[in-house]
PDB file of N, CA, C and O in Angstrom:
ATOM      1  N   UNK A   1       0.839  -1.178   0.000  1.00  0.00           N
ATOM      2  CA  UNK A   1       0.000   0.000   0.000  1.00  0.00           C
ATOM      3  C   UNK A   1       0.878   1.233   0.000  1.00  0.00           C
ATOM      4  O   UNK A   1       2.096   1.074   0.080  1.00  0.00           O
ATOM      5  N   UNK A   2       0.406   2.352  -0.076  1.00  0.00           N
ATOM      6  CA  UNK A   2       0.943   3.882  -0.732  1.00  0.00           C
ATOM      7  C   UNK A   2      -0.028   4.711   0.341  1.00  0.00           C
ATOM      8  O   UNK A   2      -1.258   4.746   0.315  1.00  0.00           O
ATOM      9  N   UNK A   3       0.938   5.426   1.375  1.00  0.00           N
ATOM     10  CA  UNK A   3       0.390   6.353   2.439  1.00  0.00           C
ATOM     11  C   UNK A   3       0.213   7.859   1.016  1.00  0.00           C
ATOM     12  O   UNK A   3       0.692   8.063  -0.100  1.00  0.00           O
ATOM     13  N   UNK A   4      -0.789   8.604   1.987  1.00  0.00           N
ATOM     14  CA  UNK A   4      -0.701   9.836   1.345  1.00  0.00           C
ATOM     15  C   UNK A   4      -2.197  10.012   0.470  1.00  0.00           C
ATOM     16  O   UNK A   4      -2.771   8.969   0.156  1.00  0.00           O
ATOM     17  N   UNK A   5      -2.647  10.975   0.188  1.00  0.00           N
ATOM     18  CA  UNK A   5      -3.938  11.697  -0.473  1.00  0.00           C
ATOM     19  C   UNK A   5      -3.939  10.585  -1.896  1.00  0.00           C
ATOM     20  O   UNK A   5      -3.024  10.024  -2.500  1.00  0.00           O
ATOM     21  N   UNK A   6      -5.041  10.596  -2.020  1.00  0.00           N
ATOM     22  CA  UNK A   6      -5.793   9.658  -3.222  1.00  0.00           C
ATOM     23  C   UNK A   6      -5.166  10.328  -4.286  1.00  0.00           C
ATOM     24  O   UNK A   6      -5.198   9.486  -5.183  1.00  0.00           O
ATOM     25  N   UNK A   7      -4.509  11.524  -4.817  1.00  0.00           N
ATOM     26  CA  UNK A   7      -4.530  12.254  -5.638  1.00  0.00           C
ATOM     27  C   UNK A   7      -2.730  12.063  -5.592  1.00  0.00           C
ATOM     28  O   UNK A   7      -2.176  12.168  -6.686  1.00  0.00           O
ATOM     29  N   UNK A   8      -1.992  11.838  -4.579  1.00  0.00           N
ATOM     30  CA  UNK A   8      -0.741  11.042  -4.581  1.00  0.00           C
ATOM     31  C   UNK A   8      -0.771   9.909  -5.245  1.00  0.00           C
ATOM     32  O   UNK A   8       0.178   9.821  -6.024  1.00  0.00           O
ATOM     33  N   UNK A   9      -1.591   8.867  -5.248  1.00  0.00           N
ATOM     34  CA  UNK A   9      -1.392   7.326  -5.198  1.00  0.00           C
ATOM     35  C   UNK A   9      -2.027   7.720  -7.079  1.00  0.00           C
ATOM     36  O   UNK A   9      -1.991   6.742  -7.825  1.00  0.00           O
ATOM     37  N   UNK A  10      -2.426   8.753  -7.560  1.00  0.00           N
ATOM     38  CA  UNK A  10      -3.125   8.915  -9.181  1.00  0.00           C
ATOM     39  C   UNK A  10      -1.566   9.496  -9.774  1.00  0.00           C
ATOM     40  O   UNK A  10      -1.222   9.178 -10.912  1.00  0.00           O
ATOM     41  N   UNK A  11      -1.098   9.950  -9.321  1.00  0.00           N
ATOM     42  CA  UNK A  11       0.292  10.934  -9.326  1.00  0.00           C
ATOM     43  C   UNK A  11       1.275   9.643  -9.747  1.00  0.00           C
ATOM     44  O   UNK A  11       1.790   9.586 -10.864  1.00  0.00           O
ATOM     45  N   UNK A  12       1.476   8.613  -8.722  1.00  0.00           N
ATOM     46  CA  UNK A  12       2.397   7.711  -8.489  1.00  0.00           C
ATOM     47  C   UNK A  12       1.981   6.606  -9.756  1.00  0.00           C
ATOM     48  O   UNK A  12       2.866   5.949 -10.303  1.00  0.00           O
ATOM     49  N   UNK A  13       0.826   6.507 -10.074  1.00  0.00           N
ATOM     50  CA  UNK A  13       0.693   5.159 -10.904  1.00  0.00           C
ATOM     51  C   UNK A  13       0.675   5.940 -12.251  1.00  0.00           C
ATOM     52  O   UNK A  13       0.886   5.209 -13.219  1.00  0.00           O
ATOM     53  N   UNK A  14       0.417   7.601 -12.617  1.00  0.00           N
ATOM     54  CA  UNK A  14       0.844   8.177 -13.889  1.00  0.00           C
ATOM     55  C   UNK A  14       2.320   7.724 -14.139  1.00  0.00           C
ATOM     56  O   UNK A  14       2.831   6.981 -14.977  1.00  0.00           O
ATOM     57  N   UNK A  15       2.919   8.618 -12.859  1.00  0.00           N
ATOM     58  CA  UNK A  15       4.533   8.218 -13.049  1.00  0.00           C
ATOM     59  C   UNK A  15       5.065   6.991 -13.570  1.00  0.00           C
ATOM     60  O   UNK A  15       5.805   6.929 -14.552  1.00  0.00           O
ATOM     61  N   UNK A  16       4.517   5.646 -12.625  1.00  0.00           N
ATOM     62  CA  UNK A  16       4.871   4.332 -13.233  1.00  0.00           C
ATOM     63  C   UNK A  16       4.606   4.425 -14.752  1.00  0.00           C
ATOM     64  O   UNK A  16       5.505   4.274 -15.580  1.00  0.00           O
ATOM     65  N   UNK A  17       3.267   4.691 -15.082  1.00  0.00           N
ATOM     66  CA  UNK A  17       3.536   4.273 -16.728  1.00  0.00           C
ATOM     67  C   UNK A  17       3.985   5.095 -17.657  1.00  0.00           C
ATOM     68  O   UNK A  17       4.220   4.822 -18.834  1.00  0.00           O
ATOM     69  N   UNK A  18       4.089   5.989 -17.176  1.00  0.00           N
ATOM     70  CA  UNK A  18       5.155   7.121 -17.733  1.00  0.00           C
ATOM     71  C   UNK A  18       6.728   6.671 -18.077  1.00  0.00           C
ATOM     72  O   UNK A  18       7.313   6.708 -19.159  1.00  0.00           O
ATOM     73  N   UNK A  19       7.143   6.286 -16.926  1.00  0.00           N
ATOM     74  CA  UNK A  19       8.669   5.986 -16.962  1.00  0.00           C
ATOM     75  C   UNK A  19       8.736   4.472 -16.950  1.00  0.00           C
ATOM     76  O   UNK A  19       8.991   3.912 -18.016  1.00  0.00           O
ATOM     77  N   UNK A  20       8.504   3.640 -15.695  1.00  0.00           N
ATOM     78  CA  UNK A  20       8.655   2.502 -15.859  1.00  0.00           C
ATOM     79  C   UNK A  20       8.469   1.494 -17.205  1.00  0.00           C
ATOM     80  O   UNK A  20       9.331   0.953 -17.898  1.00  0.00           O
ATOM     81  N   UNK A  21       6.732   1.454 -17.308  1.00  0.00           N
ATOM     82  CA  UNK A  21       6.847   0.565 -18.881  1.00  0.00           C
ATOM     83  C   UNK A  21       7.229   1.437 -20.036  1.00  0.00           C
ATOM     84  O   UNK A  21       6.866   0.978 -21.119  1.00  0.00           O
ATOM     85  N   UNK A  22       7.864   2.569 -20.080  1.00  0.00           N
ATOM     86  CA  UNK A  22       8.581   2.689 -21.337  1.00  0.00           C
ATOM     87  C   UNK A  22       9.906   2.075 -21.257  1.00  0.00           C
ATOM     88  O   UNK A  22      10.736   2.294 -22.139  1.00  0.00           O
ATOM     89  N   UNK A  23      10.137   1.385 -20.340  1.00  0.00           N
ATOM     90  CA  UNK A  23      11.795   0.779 -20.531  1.00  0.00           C
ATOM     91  C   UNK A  23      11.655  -0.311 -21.407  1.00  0.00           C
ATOM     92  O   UNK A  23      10.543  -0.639 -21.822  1.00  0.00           O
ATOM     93  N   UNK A  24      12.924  -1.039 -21.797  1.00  0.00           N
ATOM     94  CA  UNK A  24      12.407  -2.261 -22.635  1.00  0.00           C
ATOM     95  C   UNK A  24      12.287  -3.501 -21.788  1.00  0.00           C
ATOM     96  O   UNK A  24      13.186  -3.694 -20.970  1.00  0.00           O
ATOM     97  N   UNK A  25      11.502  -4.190 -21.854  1.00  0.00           N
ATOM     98  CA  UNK A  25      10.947  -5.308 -21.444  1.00  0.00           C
ATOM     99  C   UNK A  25      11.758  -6.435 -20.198  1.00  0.00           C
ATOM    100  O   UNK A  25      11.380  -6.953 -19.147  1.00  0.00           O
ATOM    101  N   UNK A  26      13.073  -6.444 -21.019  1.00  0.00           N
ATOM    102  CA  UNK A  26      14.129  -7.181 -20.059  1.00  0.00           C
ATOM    103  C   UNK A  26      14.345  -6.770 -19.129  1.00  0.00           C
ATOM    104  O   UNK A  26      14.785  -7.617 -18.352  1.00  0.00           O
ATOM    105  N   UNK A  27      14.209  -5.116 -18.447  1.00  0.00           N
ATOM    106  CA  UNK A  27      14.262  -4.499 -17.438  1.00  0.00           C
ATOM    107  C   UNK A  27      14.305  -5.253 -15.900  1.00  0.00           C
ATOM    108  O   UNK A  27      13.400  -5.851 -15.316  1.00  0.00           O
ATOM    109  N   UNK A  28      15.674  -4.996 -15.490  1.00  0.00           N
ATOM    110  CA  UNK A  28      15.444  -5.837 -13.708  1.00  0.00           C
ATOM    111  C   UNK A  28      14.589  -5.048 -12.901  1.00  0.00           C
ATOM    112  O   UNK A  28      14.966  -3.902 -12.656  1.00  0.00           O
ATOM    113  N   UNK A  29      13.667  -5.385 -12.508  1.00  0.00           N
ATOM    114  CA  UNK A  29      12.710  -4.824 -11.576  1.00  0.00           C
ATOM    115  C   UNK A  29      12.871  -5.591 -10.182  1.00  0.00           C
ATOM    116  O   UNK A  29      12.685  -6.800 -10.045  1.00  0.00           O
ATOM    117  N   UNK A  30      13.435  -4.250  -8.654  1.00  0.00           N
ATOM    118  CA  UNK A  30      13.886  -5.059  -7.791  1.00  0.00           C
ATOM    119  C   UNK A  30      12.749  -4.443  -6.658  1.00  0.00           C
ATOM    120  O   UNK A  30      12.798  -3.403  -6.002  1.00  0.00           O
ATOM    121  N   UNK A  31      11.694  -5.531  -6.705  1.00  0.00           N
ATOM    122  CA  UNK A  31      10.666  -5.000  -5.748  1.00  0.00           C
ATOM    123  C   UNK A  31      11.053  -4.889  -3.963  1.00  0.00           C
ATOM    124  O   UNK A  31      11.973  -5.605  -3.567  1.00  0.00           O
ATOM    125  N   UNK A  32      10.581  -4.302  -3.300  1.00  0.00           N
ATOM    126  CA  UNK A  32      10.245  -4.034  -2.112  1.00  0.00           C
ATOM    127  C   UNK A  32      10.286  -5.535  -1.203  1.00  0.00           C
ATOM    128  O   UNK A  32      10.990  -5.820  -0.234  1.00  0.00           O
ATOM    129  N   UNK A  33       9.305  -6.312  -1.882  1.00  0.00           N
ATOM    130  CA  UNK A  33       8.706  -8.021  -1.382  1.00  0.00           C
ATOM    131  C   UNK A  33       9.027  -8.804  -2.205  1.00  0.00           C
ATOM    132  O   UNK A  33       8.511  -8.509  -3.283  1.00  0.00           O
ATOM    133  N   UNK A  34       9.800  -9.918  -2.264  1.00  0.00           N
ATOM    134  CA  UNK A  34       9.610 -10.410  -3.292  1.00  0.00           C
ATOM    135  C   UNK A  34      10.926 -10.719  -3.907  1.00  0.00           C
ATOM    136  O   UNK A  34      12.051 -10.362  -3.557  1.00  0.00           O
ATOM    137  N   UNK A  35      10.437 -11.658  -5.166  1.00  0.00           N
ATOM    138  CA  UNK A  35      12.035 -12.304  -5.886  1.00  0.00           C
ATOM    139  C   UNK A  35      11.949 -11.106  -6.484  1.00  0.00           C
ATOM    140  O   UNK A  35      11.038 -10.284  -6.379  1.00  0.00           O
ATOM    141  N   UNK A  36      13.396 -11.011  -7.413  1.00  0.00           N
ATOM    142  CA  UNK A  36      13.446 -10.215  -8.692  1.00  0.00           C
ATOM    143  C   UNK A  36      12.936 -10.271  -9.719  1.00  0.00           C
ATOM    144  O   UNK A  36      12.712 -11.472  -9.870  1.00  0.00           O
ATOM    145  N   UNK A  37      12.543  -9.690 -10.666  1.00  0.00           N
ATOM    146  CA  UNK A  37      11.836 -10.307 -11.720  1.00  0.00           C
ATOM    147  C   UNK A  37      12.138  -9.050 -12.750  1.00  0.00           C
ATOM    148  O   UNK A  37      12.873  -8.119 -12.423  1.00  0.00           O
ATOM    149  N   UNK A  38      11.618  -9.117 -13.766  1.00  0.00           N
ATOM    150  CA  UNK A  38      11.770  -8.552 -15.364  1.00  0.00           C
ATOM    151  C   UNK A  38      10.150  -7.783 -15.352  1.00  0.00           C
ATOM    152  O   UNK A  38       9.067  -8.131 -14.881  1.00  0.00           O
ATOM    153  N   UNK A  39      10.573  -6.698 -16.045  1.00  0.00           N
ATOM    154  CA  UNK A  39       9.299  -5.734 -16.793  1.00  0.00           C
ATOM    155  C   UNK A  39       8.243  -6.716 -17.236  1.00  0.00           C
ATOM    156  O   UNK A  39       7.107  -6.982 -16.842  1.00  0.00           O
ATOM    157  N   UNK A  40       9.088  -7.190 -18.268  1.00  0.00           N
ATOM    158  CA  UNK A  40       7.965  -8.365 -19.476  1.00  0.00           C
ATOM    159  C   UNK A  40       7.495  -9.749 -18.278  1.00  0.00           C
ATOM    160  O   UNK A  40       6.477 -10.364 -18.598  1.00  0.00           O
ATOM    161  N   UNK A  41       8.181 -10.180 -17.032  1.00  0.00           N
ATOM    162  CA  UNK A  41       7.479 -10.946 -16.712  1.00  0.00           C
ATOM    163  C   UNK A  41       6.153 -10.356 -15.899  1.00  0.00           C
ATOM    164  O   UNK A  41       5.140 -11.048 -15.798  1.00  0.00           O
ATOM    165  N   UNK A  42       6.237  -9.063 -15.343  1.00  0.00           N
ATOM    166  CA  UNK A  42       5.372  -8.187 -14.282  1.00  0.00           C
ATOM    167  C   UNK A  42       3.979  -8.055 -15.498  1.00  0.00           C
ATOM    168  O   UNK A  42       2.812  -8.234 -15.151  1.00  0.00           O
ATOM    169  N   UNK A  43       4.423  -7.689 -17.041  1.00  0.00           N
ATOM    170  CA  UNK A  43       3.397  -7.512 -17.726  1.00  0.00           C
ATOM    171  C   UNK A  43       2.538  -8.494 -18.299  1.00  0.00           C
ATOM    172  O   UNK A  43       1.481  -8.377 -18.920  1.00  0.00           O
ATOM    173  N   UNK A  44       3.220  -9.500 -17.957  1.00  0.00           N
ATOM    174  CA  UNK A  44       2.669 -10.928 -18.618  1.00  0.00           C
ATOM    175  C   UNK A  44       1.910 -11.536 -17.031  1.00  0.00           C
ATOM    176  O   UNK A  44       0.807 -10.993 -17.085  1.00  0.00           O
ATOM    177  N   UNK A  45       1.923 -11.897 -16.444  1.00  0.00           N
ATOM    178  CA  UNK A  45       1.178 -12.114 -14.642  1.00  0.00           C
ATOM    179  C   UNK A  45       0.811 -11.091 -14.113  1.00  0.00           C
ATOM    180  O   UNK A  45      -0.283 -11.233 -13.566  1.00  0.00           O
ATOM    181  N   UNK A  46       1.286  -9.992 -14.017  1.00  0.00           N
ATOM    182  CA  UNK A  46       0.799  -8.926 -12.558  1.00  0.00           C
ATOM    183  C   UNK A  46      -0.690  -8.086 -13.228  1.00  0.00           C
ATOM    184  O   UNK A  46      -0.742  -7.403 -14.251  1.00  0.00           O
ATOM    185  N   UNK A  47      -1.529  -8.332 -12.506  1.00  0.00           N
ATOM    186  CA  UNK A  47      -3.139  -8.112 -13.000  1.00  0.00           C
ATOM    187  C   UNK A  47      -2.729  -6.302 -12.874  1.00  0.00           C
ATOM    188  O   UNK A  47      -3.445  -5.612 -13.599  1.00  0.00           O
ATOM    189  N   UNK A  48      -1.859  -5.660 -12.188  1.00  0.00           N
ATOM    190  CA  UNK A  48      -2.095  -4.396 -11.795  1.00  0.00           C
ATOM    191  C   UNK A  48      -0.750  -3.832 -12.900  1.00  0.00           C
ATOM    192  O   UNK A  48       0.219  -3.202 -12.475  1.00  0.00           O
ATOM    193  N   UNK A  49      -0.907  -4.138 -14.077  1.00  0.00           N
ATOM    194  CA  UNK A  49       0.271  -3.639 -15.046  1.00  0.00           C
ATOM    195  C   UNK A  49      -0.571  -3.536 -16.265  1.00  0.00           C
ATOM    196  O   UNK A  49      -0.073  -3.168 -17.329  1.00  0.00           O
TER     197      UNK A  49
END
């Protein structure tokens, strides 16, 4: 979860697709929780991508 005004958490998920999925696909993505994983695998499983 994402502390802060509803209008933060609209701010934060522009940003993600702004910057994040314009990278290319192979991208190491090193989450918070969790194994490591790739852009293209987050876009292929993660319901919230």
């Amino acid at each position: 979860s994402m502390g802060g005004a509803p209008t933060h958490f609209e701010l934060a998920k522009a940003k993600i697709r702004e910057v994040i999925l314009s990278l290319p696909q192979p991208t190491l993505i090193c989450p918070g929780h969790g194994p490591l994983t790739t852009l293209k695998e987050e876009q292929s499983h993660n319901p919230f991508f």
